[in-house]
N, C-alpha and C positions, 0 to 999 in steps of 0.2 A: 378386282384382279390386282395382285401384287406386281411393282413394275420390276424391272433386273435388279436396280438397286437394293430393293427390299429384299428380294429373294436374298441376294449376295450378302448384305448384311445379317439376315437369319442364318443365315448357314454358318457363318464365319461369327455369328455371338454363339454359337451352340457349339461348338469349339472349344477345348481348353486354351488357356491364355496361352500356352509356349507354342499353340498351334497358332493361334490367332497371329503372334509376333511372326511365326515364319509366314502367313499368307500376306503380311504386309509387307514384309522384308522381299518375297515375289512381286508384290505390285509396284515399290520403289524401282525394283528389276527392270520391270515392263515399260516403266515412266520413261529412265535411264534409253534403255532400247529403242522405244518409239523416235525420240526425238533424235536419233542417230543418223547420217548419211549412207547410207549402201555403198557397199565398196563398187559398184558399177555406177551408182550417180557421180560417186567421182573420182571413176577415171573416167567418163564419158565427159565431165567439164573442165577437164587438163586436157588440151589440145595435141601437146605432145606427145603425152602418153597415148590421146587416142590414135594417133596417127602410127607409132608404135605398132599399138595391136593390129590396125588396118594389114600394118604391111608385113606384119608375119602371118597373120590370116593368110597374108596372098604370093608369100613365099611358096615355092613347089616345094616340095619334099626333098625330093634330090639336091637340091639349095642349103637343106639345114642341116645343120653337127650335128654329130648323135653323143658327143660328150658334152660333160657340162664343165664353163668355166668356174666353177665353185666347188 
């Protein structure tokens, strides 16, 4: 039985080359992506900011502007 790898490399040598170049140029994509932080990992390890969001979460409604300063 073929493993993933195998499969993935069949598929993508059966390919035209200027196909092949884009399914790499997606996998450098995915590499790039993977190792990236989520923007909720950090702002949950900025203390400030998280304490920030705490305390608009727990702002009442009638508390907030309805215009924006920007």
């Amino acid at each position: 039985m073929n493993t993933l790898q195998e499969k993935i490399n069949q598929e993508v040598n059966a390919l035209p080359i200027s196909s092949q170049k884009e399914v790499l140029d997606f996998v450098l994509f995915l590499k790039r992506e993977v190792g990236k932080e989520s923007d909720s990992d950090y702002l949950s390890k900025n203390p400030e900011i998280k304490q920030a969001i705490v305390d608009g979460l727990n702002t009442p409604l009638d508390q907030c502007s309805d215009q924006l300063d920007w």
